[in-house]
C-alpha positions as a Markdown table, in Angstrom:
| # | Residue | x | y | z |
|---|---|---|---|---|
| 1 | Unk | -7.2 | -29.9 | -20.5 |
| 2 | Unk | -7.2 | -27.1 | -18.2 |
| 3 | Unk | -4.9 | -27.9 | -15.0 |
| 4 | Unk | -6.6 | -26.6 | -11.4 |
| 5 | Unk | -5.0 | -25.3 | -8.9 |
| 6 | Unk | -4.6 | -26.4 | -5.7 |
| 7 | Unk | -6.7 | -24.5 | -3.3 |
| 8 | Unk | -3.4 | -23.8 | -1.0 |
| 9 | Unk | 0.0 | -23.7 | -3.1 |
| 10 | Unk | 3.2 | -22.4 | -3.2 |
| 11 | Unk | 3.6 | -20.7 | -6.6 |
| 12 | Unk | 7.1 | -18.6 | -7.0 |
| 13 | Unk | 10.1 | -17.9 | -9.2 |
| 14 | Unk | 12.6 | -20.3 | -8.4 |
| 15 | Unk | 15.8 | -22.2 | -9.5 |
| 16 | Unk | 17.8 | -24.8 | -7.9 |
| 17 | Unk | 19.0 | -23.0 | -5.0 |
| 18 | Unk | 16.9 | -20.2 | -4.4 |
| 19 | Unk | 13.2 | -18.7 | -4.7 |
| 20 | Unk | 12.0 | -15.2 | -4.5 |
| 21 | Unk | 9.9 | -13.3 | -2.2 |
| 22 | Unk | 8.4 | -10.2 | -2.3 |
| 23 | Unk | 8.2 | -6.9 | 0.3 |
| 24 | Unk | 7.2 | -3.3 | -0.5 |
| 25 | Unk | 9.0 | -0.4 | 1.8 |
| 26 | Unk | 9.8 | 3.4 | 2.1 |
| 27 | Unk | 12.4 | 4.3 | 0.0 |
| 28 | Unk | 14.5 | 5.4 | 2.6 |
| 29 | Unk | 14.6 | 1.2 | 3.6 |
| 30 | Unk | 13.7 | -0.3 | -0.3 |
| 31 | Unk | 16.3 | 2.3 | -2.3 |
| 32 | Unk | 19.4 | 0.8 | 0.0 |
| 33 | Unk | 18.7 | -2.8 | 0.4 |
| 34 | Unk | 18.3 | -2.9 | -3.6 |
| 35 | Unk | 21.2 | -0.8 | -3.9 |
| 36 | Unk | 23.4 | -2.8 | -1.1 |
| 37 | Unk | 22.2 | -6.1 | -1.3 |
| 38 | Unk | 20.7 | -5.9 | 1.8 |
| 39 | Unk | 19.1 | -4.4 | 4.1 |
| 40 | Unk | 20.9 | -1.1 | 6.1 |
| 41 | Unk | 20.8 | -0.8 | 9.6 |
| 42 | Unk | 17.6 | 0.7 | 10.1 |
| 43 | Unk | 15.5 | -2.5 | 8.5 |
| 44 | Unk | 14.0 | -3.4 | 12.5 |
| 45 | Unk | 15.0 | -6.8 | 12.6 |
| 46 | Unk | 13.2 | -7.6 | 16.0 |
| 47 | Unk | 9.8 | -6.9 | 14.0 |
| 48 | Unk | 7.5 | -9.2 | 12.3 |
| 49 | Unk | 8.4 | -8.7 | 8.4 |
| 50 | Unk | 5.9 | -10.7 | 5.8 |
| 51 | Unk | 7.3 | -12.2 | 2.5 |
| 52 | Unk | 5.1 | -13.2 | -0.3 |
| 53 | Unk | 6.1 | -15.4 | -3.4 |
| 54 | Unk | 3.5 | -14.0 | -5.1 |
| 55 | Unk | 4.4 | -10.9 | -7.5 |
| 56 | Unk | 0.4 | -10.4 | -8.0 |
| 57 | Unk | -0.4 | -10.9 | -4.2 |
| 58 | Unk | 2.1 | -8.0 | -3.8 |
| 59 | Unk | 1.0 | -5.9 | -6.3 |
| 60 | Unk | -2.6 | -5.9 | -4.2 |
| 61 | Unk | -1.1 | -5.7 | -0.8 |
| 62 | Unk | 0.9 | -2.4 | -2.0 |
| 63 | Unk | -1.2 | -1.0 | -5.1 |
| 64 | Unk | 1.5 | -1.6 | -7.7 |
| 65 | Unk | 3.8 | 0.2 | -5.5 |
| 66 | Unk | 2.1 | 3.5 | -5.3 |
| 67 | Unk | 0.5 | 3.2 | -1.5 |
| 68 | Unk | 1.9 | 5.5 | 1.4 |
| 69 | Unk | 5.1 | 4.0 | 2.5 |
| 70 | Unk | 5.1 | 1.1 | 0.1 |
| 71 | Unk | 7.0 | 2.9 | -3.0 |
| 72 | Unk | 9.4 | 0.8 | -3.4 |
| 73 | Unk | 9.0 | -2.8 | -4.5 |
| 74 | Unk | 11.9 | -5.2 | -3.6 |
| 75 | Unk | 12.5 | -8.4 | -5.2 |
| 76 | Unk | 14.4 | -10.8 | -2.5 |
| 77 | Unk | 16.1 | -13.9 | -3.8 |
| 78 | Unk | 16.7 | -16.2 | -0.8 |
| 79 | Unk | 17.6 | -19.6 | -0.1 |
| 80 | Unk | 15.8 | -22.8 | -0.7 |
| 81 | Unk | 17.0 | -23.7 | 2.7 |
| 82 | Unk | 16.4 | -20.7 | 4.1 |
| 83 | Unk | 12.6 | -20.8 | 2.7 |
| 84 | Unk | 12.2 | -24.4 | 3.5 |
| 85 | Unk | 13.1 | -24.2 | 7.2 |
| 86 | Unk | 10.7 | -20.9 | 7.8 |
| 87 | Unk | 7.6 | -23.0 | 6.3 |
| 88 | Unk | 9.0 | -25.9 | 8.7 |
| 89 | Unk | 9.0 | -23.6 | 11.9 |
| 90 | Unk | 6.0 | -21.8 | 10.9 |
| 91 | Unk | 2.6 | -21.8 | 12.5 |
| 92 | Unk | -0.8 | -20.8 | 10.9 |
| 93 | Unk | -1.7 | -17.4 | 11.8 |
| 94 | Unk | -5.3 | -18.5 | 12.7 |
| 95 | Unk | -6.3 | -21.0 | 14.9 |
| 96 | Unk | -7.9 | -23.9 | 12.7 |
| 97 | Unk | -10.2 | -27.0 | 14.0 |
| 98 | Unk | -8.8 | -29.4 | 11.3 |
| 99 | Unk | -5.1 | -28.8 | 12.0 |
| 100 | Unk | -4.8 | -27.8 | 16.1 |
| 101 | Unk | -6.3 | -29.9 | 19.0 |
| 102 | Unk | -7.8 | -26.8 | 20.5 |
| 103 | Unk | -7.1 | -23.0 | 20.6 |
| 104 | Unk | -5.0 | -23.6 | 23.8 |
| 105 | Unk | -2.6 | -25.9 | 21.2 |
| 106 | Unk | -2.7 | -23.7 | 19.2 |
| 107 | Unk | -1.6 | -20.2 | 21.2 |
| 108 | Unk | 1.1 | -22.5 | 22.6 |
| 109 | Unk | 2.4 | -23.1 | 19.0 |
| 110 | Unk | 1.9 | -19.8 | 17.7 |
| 111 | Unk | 4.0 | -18.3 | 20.8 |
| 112 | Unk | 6.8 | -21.0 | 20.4 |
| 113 | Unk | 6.7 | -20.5 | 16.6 |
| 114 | Unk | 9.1 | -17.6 | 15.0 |
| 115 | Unk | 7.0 | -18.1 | 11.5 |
| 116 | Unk | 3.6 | -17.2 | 10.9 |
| 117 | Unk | 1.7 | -18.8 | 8.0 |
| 118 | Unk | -1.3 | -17.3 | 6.0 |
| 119 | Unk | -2.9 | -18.2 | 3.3 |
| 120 | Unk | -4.8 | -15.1 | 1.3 |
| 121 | Unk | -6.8 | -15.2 | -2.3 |
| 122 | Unk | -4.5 | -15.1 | -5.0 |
| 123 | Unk | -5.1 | -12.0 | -7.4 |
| 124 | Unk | -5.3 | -11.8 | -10.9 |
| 125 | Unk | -3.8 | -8.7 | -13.2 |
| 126 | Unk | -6.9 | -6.8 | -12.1 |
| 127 | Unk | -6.3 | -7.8 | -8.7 |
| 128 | Unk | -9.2 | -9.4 | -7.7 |
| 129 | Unk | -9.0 | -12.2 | -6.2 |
| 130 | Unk | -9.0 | -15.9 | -7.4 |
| 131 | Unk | -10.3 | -18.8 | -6.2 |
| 132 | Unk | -7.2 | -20.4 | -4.8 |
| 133 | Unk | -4.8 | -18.7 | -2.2 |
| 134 | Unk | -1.1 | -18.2 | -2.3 |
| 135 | Unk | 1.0 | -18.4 | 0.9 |
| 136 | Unk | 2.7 | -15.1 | 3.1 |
| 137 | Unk | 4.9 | -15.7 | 6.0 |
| 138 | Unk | 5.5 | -13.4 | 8.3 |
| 139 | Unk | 9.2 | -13.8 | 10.2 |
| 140 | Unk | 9.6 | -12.8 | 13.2 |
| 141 | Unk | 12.8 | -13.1 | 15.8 |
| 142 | Unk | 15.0 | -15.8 | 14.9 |
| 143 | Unk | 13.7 | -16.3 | 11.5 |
| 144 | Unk | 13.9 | -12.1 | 10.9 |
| 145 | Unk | 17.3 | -11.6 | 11.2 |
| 146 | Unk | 18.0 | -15.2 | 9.2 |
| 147 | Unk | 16.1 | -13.7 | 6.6 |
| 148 | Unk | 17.9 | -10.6 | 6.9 |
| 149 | Unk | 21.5 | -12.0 | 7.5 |
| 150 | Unk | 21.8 | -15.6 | 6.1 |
| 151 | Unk | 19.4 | -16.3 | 3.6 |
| 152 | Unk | 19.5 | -13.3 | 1.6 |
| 153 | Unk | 20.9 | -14.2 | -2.1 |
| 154 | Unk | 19.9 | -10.5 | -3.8 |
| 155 | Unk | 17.5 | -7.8 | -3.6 |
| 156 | Unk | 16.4 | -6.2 | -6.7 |
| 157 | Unk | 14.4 | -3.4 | -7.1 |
| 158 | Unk | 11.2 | -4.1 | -9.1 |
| 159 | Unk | 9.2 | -0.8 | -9.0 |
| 160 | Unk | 9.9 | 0.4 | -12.3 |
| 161 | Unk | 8.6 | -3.3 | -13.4 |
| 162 | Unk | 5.4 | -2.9 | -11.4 |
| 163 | Unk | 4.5 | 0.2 | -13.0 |
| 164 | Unk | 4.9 | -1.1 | -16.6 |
| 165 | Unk | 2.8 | -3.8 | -16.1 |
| 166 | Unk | 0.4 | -1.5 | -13.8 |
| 167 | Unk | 0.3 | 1.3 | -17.1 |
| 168 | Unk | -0.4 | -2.1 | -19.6 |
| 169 | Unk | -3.0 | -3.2 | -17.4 |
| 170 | Unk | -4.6 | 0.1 | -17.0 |
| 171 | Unk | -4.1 | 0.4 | -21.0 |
| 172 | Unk | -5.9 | -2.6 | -21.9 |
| 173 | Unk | -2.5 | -4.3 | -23.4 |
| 174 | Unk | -3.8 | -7.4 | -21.0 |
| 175 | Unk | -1.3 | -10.1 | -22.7 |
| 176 | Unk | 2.0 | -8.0 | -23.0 |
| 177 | Unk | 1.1 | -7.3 | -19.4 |
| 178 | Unk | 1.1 | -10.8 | -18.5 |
| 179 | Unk | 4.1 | -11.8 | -20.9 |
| 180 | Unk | 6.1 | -9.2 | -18.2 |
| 181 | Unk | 5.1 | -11.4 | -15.2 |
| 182 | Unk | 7.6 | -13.6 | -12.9 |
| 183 | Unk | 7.6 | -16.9 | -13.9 |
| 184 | Unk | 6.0 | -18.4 | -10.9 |
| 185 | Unk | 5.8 | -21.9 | -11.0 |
| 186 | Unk | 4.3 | -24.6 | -8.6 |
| 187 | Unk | 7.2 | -24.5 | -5.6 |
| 188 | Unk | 7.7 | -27.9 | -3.4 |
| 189 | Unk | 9.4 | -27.8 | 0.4 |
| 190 | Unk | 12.0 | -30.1 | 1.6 |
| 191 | Unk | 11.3 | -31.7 | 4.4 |
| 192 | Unk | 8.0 | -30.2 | 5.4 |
| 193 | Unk | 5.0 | -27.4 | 4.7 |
């Protein structure tokens, strides 16, 4: 029996305590934060960053790591807590006649709101998309410099990994491309999202 997805889910690696997220840079910013831990001082934390759970999602959104100033794939293991209260503060980047009152409601959220929610087409291991969509936030303020300073676990750098299973996919090796895949699985909030 084939399982569906839900149109709008959170899929990600995760354990216990933390889940990771996703973020392509320069080198001069992805090279030290892997190497650190961290990010260095000249990661802007007063600008809106966007994490993505989604390995595949990335791999569009920065062509496997090979588009201008997106060389360097990072790997961010962060909190469950820290995660958790992002989605809870978080406001959809659109405004949406189902989920706000009116577009007034929903400019006053957005401005009050340091999270940003969107929800794209997930992408297979050609990167087209699929027919269900996997979550981005984009932190800005308050939840920025949490990211950056409290909820950060580790930062690996996952280039090298992105082009191995870029050169598989390219080579037709479709399965030992997918066996080198995160193991994202279905990821539930606590208390909210």
């Amino acid at each position: 029996m084939e399982v569906r997805e839900p149109q709008r889910g959170i899929r990600a690696l995760h354990t216990a305590s933390t889940i990771t997220v996703y973020q392509a840079y320069t080198p001069s910013i992805g090279v030290p934060a892997a190497r650190d831990g961290r990010f260095p001082a000249s990661w802007k934390r007063d600008r809106m960053t966007w994490i993505k759970p989604s390995f595949l999602w990335m791999m569009y959104r920065c062509g496997w790591g090979l588009k201008e100033n997106q060389e360097t794939v990072l790997a961010v293991e962060i909190t469950r807590e820290g995660f958790d209260w992002a989605v809870r503060n978080a406001c959809l980047s659109h405004y949406a006649s189902d989920r706000h009152t009116d577009r007034a409601a929903w400019r006053k959220e957005l401005r009050r709101s340091p999270v940003r929610v969107q929800w794209d087409p997930e992408r297979d291991l050609d990167l087209r998309p699929l027919p269900y969509r996997s979550l981005q936030l984009g932190l800005s303020g308050e939840a920025a410099r949490r990211y950056a300073d409290e909820w950060t676990v580790a930062i690996r750098d996952v280039t090298p990994l992105a082009h191995r299973i870029h050169a598989l996919v390219r080579d037709g090796e479709r399965e030992a491309a997918a066996a080198l895949l995160p193991a994202e699985r279905r990821y539930e909030t606590v208390g909210g999202g």
